[in-house]
N, C-alpha and C positions, 0 to 999 in steps of 0.2 A: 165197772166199778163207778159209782155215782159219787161225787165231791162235793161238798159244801165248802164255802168260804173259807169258815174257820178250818175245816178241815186242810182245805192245800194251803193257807196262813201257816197254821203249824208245821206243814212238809216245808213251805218258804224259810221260814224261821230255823229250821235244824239245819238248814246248808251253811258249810265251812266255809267254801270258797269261789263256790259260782254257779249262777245259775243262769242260762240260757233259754229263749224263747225262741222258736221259729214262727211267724205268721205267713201263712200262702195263700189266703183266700182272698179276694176282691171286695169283697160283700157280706157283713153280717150281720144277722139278727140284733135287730137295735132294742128289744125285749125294754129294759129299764133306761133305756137311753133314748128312748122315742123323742120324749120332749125338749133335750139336750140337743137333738139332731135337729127338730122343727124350729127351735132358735136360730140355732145355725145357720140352717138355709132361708131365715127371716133378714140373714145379717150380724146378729150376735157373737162377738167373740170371747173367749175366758180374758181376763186383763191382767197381764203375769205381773203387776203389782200385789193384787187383790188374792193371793194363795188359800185364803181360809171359803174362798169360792169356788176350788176346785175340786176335783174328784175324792173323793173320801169313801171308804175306808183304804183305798189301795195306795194311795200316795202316802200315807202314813206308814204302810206296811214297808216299802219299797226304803223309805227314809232309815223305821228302824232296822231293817238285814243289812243295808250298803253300810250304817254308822259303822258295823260291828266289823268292817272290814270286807263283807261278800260283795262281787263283782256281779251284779245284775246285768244282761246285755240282751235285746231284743233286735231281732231283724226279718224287716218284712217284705216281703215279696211280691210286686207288683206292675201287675198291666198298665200299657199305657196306650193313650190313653187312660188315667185314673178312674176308678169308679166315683162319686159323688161321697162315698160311705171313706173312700181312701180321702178324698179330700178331707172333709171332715173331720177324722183321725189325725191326717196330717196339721191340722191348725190348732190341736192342742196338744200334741206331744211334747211342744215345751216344758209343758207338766211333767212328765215322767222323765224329763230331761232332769230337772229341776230336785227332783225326788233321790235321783241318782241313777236313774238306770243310762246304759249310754244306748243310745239308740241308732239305727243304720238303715237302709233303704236299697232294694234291689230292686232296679227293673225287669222285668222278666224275660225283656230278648235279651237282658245281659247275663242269666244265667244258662244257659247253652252250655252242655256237659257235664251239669250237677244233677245228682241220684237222689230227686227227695223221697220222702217217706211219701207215705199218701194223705197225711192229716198233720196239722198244727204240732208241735208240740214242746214240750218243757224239758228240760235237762237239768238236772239238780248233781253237785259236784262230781259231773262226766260218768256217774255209775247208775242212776236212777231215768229211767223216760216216764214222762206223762203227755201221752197223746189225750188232745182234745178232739172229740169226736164231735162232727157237725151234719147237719143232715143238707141237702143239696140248694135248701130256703137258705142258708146259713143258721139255721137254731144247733145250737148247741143241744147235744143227744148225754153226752155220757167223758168220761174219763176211762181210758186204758193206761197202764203202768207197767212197766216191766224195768228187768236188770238184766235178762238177755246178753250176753257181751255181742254178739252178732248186730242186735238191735242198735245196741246204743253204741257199737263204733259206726253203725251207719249213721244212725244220727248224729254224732259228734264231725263224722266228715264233711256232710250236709250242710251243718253250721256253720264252721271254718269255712267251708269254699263261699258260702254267701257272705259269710264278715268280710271274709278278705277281697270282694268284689264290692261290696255295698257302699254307697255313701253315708256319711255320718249324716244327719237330723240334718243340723246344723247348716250344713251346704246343701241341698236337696230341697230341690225347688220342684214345682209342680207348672 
């Protein structure tokens, strides 16, 4: 199933009480970000004064679901040595700090004994999965969904065991 913006916007938007993101990949397709990333590694940082400079339309979106009460939480999984693409990422999360989502950081020799899926994905209040499907460049191919209970108590486990290993934003240094 293929997903447009507005389309998973509206899926964001109908969650009551939480929605979860796993990121596991090192490296992804910079597609509309190219020029955001070649600042970057020119030097450039976002200036967490300056908000109406940051990413848009998602920091809006993230702003309105959390007002309404929903628990945004994203945690990503990664090698270290960092990829360049994780740094990167890493230096403006602030933003999404900022927006409301809480954000958390796994190293990946620190997860030893968690069962991940085999793809990214989203959880919308613990009965809904959206796998983001990626092809091995890191381009983004497609969206899978299900309510499966099998599925998504795996993935519900998955997630829990990385939150409760991860570091918050905040303390996670590179």
């Amino acid at each position: 199933m293929s997903q447009s913006l507005s389309s998973f916007a509206d899926l964001l938007r109908a969650v009551e009480h939480t929605a979860v993101h796993l990121e596991l990949r090192d490296d992804y397709d910079m597609g509309n970000e190219t020029a955001g990333f070649e600042a970057w590694k020119q030097g450039h940082r976002l200036d967490p004064a300056d908000r109406a400079s940051w990413w848009r339309p998602w920091l809006d979106l993230v702003q309105e679901v959390t007002a309404k009460g929903v628990q945004i939480r994203r945690a990503r999984v990664v090698t270290e040595p960092t990829s360049e693409y994780i740094r990167y990422e890493h230096s403006f999360t602030f933003t999404n700090v900022a927006a409301g989502e809480e954000v958390r950081w796994l190293p990946r020799s620190s997860a030893a004994g968690i069962a991940f899926p085999e793809h990214d994905f989203w959880l919308f209040d613990g009965r809904l999965v959206q796998f983001n499907i990626f092809d091995e460049a890191g381009r983004w191919i497609r969206t899978d969904q299900t309510e499966e209970p099998a599925t998504v108590a795996g993935c519900v486990k998955a997630f829990d065991a990385v939150w409760d290993r991860a570091v918050p934003h905040e303390k996670f240094s590179l």
